[in-house]
KOLVO-408791 format. One record per residue (C-alpha): residue number from 1; residue in one letter; chain; z, y, x. Coordinates in Angstrom, 3 decimals. Last residue first. Layout:
KOLVO-408791
+-----+-----+-------+----------+----------+----------+
:   n : res : chain :       pz :       py :       px :
+-----+-----+-------+----------+----------+----------+
: NUM :   A :     A :        Z :        Y :        X :
...
+-----+-----+-------+----------+----------+----------+
//
This chain:
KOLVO-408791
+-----+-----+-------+----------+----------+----------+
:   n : res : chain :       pz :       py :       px :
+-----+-----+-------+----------+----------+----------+
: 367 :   X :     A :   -2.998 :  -58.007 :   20.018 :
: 366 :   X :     A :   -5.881 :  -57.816 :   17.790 :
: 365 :   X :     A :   -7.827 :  -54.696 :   18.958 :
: 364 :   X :     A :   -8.991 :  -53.957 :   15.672 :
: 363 :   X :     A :   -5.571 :  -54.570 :   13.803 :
: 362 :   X :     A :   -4.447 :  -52.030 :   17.138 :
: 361 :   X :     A :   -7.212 :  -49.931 :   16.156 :
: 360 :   X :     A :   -6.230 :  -49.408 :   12.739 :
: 359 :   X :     A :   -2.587 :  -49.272 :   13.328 :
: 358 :   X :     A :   -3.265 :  -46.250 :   15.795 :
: 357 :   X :     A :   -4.964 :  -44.292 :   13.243 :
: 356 :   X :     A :   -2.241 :  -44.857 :   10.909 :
: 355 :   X :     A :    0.174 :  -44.126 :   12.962 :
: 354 :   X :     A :   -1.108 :  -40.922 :   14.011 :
: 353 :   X :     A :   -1.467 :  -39.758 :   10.116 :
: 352 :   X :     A :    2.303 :  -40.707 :    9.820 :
: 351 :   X :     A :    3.205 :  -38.674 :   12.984 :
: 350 :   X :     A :    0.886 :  -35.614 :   11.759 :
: 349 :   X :     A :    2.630 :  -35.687 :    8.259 :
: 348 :   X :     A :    5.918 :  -36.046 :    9.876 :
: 347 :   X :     A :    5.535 :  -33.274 :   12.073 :
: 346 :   X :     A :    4.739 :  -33.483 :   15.326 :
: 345 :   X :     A :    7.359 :  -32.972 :   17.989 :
: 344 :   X :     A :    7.723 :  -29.612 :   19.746 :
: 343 :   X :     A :    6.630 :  -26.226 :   21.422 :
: 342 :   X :     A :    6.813 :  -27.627 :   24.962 :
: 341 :   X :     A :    4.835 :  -25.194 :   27.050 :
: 340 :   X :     A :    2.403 :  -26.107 :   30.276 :
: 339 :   X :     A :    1.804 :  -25.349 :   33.688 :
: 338 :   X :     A :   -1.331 :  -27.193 :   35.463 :
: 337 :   X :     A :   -1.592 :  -27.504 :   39.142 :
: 336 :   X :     A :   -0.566 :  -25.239 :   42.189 :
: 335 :   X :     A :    2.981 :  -24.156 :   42.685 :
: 334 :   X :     A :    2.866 :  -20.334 :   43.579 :
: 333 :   X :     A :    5.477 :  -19.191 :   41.204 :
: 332 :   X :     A :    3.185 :  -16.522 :   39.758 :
: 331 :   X :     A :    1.297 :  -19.470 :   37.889 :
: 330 :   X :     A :   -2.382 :  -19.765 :   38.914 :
: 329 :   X :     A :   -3.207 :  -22.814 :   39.606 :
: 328 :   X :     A :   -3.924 :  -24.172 :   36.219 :
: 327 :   X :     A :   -2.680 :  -22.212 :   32.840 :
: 326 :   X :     A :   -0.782 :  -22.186 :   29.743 :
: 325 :   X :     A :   -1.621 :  -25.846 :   28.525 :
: 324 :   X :     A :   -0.366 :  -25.875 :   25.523 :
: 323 :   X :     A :    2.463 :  -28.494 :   23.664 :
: 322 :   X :     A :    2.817 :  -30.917 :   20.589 :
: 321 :   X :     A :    5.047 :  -33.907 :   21.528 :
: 320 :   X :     A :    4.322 :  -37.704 :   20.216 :
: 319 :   X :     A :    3.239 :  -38.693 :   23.155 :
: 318 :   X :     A :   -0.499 :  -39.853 :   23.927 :
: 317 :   X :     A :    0.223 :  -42.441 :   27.030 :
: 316 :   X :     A :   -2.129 :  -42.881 :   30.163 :
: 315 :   X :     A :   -0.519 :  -44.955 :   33.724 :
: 314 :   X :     A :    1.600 :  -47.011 :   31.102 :
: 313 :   X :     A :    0.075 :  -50.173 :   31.557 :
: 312 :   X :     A :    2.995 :  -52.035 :   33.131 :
: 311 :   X :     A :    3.743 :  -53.363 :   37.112 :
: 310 :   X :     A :    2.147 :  -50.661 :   38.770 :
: 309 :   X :     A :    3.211 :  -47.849 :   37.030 :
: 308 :   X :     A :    3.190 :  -44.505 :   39.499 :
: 307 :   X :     A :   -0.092 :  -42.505 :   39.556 :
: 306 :   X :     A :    1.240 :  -40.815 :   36.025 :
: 305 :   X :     A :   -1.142 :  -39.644 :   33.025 :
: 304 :   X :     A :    0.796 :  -37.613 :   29.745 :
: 303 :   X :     A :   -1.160 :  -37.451 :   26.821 :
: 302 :   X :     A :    0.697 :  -33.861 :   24.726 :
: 301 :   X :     A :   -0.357 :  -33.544 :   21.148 :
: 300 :   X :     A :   -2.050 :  -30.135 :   20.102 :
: 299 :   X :     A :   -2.169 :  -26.736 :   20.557 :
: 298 :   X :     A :   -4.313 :  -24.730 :   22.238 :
: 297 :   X :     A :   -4.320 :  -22.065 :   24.789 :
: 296 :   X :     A :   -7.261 :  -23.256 :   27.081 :
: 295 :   X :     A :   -9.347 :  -26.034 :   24.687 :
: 294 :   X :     A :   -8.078 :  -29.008 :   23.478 :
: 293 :   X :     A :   -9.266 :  -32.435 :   24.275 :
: 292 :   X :     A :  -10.782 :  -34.545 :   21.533 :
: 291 :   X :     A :   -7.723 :  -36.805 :   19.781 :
: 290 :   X :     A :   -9.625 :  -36.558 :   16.363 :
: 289 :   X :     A :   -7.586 :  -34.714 :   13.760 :
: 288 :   X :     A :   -4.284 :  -34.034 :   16.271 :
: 287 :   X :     A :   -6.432 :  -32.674 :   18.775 :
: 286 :   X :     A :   -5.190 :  -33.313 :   22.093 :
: 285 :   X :     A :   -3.603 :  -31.650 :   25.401 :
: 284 :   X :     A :   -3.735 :  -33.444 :   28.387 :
: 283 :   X :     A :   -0.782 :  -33.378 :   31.228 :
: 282 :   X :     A :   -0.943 :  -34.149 :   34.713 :
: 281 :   X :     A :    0.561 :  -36.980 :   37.290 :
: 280 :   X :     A :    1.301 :  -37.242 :   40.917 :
: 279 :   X :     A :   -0.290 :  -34.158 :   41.728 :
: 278 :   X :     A :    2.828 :  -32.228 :   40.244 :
: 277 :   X :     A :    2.398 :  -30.656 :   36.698 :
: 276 :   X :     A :    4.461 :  -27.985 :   36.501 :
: 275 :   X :     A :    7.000 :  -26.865 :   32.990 :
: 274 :   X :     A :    6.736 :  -23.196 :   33.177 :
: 273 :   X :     A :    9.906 :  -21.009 :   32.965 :
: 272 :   X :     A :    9.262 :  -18.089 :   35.233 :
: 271 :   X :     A :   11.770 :  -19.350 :   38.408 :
: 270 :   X :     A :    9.834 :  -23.007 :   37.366 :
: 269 :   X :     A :   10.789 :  -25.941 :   35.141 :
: 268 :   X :     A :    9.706 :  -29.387 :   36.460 :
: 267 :   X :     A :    7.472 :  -32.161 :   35.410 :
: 266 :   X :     A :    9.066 :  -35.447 :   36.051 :
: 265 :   X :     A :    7.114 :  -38.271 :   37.023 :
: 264 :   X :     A :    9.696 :  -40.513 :   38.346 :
: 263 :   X :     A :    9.550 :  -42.040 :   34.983 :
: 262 :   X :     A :    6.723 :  -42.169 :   32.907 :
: 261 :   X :     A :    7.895 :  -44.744 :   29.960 :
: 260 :   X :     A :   11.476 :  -43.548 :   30.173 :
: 259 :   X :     A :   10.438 :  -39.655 :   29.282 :
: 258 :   X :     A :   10.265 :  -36.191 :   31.284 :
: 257 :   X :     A :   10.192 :  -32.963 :   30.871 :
: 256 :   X :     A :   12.072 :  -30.722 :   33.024 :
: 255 :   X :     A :   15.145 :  -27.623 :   32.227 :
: 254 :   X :     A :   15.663 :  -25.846 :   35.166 :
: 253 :   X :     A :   18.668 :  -23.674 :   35.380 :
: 252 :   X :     A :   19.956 :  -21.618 :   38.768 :
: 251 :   X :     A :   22.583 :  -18.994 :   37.203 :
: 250 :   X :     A :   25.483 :  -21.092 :   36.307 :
: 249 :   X :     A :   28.209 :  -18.313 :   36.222 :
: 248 :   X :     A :   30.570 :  -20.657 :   34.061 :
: 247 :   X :     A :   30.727 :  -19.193 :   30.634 :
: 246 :   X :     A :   28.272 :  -16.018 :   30.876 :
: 245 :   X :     A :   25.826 :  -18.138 :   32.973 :
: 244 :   X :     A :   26.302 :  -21.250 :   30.587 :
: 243 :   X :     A :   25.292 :  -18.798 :   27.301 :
: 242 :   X :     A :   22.794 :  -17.341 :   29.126 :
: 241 :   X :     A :   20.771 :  -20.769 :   29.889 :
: 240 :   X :     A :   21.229 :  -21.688 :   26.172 :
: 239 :   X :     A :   20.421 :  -18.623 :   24.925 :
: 238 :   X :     A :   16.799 :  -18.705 :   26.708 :
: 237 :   X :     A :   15.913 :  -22.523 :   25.726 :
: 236 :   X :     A :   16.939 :  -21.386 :   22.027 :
: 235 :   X :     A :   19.732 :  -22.529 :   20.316 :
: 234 :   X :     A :   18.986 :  -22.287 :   16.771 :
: 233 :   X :     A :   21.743 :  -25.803 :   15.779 :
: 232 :   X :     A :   18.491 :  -27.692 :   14.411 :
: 231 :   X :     A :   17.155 :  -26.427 :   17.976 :
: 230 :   X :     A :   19.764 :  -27.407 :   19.615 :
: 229 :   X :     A :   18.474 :  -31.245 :   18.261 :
: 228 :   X :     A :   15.455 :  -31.345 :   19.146 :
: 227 :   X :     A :   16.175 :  -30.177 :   22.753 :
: 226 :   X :     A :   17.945 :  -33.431 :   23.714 :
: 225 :   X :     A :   16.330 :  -33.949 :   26.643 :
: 224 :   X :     A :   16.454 :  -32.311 :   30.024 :
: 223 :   X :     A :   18.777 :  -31.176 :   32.910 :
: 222 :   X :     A :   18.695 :  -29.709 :   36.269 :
: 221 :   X :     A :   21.545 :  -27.273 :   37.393 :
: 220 :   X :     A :   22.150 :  -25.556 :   40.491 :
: 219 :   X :     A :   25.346 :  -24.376 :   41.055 :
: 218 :   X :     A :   26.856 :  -21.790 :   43.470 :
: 217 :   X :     A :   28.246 :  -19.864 :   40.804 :
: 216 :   X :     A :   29.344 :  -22.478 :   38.980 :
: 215 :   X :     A :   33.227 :  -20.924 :   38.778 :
: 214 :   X :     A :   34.928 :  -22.870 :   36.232 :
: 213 :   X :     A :   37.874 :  -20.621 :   34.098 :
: 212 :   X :     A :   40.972 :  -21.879 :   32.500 :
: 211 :   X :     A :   42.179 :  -18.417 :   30.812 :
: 210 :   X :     A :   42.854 :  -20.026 :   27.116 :
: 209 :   X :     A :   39.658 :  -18.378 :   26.013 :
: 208 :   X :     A :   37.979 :  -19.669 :   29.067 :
: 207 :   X :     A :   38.976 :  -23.495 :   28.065 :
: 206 :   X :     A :   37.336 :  -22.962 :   24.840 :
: 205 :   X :     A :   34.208 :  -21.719 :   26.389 :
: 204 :   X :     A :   34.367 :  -24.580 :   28.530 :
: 203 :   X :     A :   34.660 :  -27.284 :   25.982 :
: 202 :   X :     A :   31.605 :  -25.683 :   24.561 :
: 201 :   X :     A :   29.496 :  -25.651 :   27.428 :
: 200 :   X :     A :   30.739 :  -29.223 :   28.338 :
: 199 :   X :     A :   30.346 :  -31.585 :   25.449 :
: 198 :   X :     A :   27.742 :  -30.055 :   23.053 :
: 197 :   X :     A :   25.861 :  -27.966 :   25.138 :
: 196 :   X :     A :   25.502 :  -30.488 :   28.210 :
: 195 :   X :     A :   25.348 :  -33.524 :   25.905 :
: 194 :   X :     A :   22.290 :  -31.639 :   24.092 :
: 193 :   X :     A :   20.747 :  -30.620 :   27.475 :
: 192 :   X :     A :   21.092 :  -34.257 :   29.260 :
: 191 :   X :     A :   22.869 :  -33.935 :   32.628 :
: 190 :   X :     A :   22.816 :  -32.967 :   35.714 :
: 189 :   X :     A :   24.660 :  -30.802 :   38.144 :
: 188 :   X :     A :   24.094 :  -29.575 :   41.954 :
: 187 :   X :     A :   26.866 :  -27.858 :   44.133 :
: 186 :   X :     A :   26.032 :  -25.398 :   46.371 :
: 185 :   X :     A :   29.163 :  -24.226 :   48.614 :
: 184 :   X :     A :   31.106 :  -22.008 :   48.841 :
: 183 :   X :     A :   34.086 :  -23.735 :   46.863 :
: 182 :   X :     A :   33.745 :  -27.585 :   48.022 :
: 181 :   X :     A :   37.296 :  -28.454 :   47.848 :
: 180 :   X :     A :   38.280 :  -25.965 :   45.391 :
: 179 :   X :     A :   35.622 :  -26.909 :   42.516 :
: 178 :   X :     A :   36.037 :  -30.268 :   43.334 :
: 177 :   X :     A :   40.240 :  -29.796 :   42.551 :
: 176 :   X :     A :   38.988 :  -28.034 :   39.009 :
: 175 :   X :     A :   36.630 :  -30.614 :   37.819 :
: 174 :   X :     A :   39.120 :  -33.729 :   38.065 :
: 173 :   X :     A :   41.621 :  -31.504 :   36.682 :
: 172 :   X :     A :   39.132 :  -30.783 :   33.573 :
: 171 :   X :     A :   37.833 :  -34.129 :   33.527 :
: 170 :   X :     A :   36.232 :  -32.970 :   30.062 :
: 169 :   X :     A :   36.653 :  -35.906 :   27.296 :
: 168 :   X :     A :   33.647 :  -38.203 :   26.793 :
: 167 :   X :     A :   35.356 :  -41.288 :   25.432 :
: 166 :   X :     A :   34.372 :  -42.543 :   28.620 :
: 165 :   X :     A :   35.441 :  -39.543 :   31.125 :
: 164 :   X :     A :   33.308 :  -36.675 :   31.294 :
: 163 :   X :     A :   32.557 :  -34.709 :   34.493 :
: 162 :   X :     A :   31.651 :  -37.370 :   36.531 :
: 161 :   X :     A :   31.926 :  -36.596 :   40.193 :
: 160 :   X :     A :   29.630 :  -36.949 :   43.564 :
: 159 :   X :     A :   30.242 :  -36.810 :   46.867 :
: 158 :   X :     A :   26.777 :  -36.168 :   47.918 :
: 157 :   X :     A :   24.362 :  -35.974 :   45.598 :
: 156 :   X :     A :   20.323 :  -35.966 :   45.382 :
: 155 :   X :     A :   20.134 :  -39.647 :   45.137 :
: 154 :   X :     A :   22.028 :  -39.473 :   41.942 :
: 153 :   X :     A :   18.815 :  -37.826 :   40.132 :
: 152 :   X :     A :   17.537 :  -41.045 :   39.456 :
: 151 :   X :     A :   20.684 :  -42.928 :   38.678 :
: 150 :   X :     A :   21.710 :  -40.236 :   36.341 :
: 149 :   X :     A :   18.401 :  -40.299 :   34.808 :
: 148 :   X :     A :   17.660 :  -44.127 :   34.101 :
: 147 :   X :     A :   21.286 :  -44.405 :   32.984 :
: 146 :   X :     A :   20.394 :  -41.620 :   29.985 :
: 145 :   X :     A :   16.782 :  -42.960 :   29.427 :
: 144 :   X :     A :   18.813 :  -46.271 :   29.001 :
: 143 :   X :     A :   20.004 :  -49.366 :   30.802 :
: 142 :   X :     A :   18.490 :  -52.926 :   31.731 :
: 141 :   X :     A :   19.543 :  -54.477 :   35.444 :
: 140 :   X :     A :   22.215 :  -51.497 :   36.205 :
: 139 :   X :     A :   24.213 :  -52.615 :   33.229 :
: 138 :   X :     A :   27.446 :  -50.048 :   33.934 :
: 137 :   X :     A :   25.121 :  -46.843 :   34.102 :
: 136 :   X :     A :   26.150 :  -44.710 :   30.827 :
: 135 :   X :     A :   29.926 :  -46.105 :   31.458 :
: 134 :   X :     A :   30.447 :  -43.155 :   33.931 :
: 133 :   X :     A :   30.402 :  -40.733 :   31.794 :
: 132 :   X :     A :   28.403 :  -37.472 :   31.245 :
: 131 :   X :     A :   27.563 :  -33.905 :   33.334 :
: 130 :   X :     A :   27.256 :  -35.243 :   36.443 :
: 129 :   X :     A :   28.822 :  -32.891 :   39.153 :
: 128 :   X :     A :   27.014 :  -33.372 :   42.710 :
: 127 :   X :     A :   27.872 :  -32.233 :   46.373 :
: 126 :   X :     A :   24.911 :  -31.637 :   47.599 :
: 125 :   X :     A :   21.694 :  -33.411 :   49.491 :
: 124 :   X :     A :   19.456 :  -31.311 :   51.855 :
: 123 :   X :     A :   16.140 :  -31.309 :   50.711 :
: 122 :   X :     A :   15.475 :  -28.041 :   49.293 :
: 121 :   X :     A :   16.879 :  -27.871 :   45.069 :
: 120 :   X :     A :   12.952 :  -26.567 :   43.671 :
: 119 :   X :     A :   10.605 :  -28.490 :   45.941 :
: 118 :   X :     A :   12.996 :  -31.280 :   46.878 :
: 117 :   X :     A :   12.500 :  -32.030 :   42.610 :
: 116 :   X :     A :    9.139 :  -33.694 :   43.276 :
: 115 :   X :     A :    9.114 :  -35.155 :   46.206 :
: 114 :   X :     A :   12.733 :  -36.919 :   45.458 :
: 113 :   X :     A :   10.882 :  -37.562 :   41.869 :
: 112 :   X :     A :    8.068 :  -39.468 :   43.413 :
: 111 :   X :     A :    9.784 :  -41.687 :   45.737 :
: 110 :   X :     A :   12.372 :  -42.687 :   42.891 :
: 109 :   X :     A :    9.137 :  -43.742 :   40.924 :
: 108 :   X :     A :    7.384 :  -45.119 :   44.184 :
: 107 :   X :     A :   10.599 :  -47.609 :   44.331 :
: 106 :   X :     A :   11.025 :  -48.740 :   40.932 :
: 105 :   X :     A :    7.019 :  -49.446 :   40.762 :
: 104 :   X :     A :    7.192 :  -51.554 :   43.956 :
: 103 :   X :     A :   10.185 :  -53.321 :   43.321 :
: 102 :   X :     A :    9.088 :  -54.587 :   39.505 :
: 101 :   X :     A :    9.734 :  -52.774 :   36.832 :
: 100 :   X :     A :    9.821 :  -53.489 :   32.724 :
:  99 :   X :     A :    9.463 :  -50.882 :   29.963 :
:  98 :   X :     A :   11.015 :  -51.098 :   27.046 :
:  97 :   X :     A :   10.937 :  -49.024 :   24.299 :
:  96 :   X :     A :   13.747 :  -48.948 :   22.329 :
:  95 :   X :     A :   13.582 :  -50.534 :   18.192 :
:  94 :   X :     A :   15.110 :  -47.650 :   15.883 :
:  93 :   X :     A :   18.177 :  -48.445 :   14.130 :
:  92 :   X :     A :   20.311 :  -45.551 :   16.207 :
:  91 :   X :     A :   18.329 :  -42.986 :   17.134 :
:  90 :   X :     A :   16.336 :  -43.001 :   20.282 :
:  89 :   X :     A :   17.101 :  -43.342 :   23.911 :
:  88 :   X :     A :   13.731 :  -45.099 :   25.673 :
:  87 :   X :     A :   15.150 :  -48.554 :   27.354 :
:  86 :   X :     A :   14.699 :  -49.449 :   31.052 :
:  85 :   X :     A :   14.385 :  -53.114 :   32.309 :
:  84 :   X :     A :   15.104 :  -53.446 :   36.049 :
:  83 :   X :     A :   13.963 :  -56.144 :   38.726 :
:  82 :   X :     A :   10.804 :  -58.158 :   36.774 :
:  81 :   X :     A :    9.359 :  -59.984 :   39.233 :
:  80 :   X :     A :   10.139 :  -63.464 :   38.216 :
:  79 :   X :     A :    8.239 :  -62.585 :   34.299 :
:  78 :   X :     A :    5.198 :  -62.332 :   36.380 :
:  77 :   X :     A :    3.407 :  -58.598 :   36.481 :
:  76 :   X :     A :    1.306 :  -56.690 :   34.201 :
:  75 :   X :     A :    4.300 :  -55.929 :   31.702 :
:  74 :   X :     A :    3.433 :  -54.938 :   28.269 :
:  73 :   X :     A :    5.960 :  -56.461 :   26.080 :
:  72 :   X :     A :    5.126 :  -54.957 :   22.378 :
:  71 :   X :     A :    6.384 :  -52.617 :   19.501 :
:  70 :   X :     A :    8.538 :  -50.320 :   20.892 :
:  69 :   X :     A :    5.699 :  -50.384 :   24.039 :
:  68 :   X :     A :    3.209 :  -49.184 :   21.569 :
:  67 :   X :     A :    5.446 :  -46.251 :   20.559 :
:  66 :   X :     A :    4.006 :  -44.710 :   23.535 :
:  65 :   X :     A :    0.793 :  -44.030 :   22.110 :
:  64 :   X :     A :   -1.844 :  -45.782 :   24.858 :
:  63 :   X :     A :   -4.672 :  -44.095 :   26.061 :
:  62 :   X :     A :   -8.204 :  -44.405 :   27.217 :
:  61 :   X :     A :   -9.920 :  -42.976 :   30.633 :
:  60 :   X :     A :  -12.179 :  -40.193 :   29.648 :
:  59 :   X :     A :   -9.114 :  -37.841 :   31.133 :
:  58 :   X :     A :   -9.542 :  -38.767 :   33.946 :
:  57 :   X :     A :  -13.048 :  -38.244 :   35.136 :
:  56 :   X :     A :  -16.100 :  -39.395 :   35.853 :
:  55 :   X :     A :  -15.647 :  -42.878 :   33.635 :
:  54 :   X :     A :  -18.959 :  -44.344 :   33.238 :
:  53 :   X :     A :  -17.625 :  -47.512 :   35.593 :
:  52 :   X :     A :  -14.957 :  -48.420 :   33.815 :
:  51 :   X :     A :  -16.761 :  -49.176 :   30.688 :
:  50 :   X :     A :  -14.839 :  -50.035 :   27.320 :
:  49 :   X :     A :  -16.081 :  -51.769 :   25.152 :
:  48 :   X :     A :  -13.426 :  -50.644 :   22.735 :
:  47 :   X :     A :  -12.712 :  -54.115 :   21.717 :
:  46 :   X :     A :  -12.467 :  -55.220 :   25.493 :
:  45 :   X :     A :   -9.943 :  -52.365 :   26.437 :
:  44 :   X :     A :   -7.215 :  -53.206 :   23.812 :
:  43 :   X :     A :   -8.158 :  -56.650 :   24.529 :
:  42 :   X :     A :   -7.349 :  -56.357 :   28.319 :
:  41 :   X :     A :   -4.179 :  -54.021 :   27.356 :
:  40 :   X :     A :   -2.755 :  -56.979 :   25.930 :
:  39 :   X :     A :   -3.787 :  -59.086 :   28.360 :
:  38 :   X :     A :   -1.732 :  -57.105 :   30.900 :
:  37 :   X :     A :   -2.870 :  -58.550 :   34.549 :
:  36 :   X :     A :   -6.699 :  -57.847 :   35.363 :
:  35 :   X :     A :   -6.852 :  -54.919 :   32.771 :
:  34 :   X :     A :   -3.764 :  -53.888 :   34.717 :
:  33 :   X :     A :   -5.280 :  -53.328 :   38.026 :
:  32 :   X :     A :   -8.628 :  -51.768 :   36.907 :
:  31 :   X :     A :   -6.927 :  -48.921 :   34.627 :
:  30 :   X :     A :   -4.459 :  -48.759 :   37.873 :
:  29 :   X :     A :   -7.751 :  -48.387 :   39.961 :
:  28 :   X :     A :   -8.712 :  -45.831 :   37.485 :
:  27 :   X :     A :   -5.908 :  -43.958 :   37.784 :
:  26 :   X :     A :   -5.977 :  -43.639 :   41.701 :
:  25 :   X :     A :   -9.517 :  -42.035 :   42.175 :
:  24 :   X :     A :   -9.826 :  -40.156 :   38.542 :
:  23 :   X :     A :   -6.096 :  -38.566 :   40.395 :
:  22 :   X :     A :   -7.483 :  -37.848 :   43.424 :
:  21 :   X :     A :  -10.944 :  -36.427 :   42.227 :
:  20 :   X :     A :   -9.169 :  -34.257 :   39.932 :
:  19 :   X :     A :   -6.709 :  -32.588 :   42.295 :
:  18 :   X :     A :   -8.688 :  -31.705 :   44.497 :
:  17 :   X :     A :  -10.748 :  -30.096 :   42.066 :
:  16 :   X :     A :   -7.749 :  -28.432 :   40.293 :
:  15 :   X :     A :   -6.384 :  -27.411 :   43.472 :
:  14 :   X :     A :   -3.974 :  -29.488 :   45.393 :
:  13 :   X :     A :   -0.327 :  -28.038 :   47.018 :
:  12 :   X :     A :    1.986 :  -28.532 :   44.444 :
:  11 :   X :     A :    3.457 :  -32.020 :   45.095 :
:  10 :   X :     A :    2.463 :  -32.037 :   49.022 :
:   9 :   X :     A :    0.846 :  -34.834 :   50.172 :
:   8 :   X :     A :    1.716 :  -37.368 :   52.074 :
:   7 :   X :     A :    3.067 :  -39.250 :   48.860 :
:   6 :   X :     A :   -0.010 :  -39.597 :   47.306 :
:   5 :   X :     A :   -0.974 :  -41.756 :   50.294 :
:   4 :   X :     A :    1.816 :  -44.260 :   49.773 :
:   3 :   X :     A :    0.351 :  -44.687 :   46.073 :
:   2 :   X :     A :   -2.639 :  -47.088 :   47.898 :
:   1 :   X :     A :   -5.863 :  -45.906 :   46.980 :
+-----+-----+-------+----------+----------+----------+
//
């Protein structure tokens, strides 16, 4: 099925059947597509014998973990295509993913997430703070998670201002006369949750101690990432929306998750803090001791699928995130589809034990 279809439909608006057949429909023609063109993930499939045609459903198609694409160039499209390179944030010393677009992918991905986040912000576009610095998006042909993001989400602004100059000082004055221009008004934000807490809330709450207050009143804020480290500092998801409603009045928060490899396909935070599947991609939760799927209200490592990737194999990837599915359909927000919890990354026991099982196919599969 052609991904223009997908787009007709509403993001939360299919059933768990519906939903099902759509998604075995589409994600096995992408299983299809780049079995033709990635002969990497041709001999991952061959040495699994695997057969395309005894797949019923989804979530019998295989996976890839998503440090593969640290490790390898899996593109299923001429080098001449290629129009953007993105590279996963990680610590410094540790080899990015990279994951390579061509026109068609780039496009349905910003397709997706307009669909996507419309449903929470309405469709009108706003005047727009983003909460970093302008240097994050300088290389527009290969950039970060971080450039990735701001570009993403930029299509949702109006006039739009950085809050954070390069050296990632607040733009207090800057702040303050965008404030007043477009006081009444909703404004929308983004940014990355750590940089948020550590570079604005905090500046902020200085600021309001010396009487220089930000009234976000009208704000609506989307942000995600980062959430490993406030929790190292015990911030909570709940403190950290109270803390920026008690410092700037921000009262409209959704957190998402989201990575590089599957972008576009966000999954968004409702009113009653669920993170929603949309129908353009769905979550499976796996055992960590044999990767069989887990049953309602069970732990285990998070396999995100996504309609979008066209031009790599990255249509089914086993994260390294622990979560639970909470429920399907039923959420009191009204959105249809899976909701799901976050509740981490695996440990380093579990990551090592991964690895290993991952290394032994992959010597299998001899890429």
């Amino acid at each position: 099925m052609n991904f223009g279809e997908l787009l007709e439909i509403p993001p939360f608006s299919l059933n768990k059947e519906q939903k099902n057949e759509l998604l075995t429909r589409r994600l096995k023609e992408l299983t299809h597509l780049h079995q033709s063109n990635c002969p990497e993930y041709r001999k991952i499939l061959d040495s699994l014998n695997f057969d395309i045609d005894s797949v019923t459903s989804y979530a019998e198609l295989p996976f890839l973990p998503v440090r593969m694409f640290k490790e390898l160039s899996l593109k299923s499209i001429p080098q001449e295509e290629i129009v953007k390179t993105m590279t996963s944030s990680g610590t410094t010393g540790q080899t990015p993913s990279k994951i390579y677009l061509n026109r068609a992918t780039s496009s349905n991905q910003q397709k997706a997430l307009v669909k996507i986040v419309n449903e929470f912000t309405g469709s009108s576009r706003m005047p727009m703070i983003i909460l970093d610095c302008p240097s994050v998006i300088k290389n527009r042909a290969m950039f970060s998670a971080r450039g990735a993001g701001i570009l993403g989400f930029s299509v949702f602004g109006a006039e739009k201002i950085y809050a954070f100059n390069d050296d990632m000082e607040l733009n207090v004055e800057g702040l303050k006369d965008f404030l007043t221009k477009y006081q009444g008004q909703k404004i929308f934000l983004f940014g990355f949750t750590y940089m948020i807490w550590e570079y604005f809330y905090k500046k902020i709450l200085v600021l309001k101690n010396e009487n220089v207050t930000f009234d976000l009143s009208d704000g609506v804020l989307i942000h995600g990432g980062g959430w490993k480290k406030l929790i190292g500092e015990a911030v909570s998801a709940q403190e950290f929306h109270q803390r920026l409603t008690d410092a700037c009045g921000l009262q409209h928060i959704h957190d998402y998750y989201g990575m590089v490899e599957q972008t576009g396909c966000i999954y968004m935070e409702c009113e009653y803090g669920h993170l929603h599947t949309s129908i353009f991609s769905d979550v499976i939760i796996r055992r960590t001791k044999d990767f069989s799927l887990c049953g309602a209200e069970e732990s285990g490592i998070i396999e995100v699928v996504s309609s979008i990737p066209e031009s790599y194999p990255g249509h089914c990837l086993l994260t390294e995130d622990i979560g639970q599915i909470l429920g399907e359909d039923d959420c009191p927000c009204g959105r249809k589809g899976k909701y799901f919890k976050v509740e981490g990354r695996l440990k380093d026991a579990e990551i090592r034990g991964c690895s290993d099982t991952f290394d032994i196919r992959k010597s299998r599969w001899s890429i």
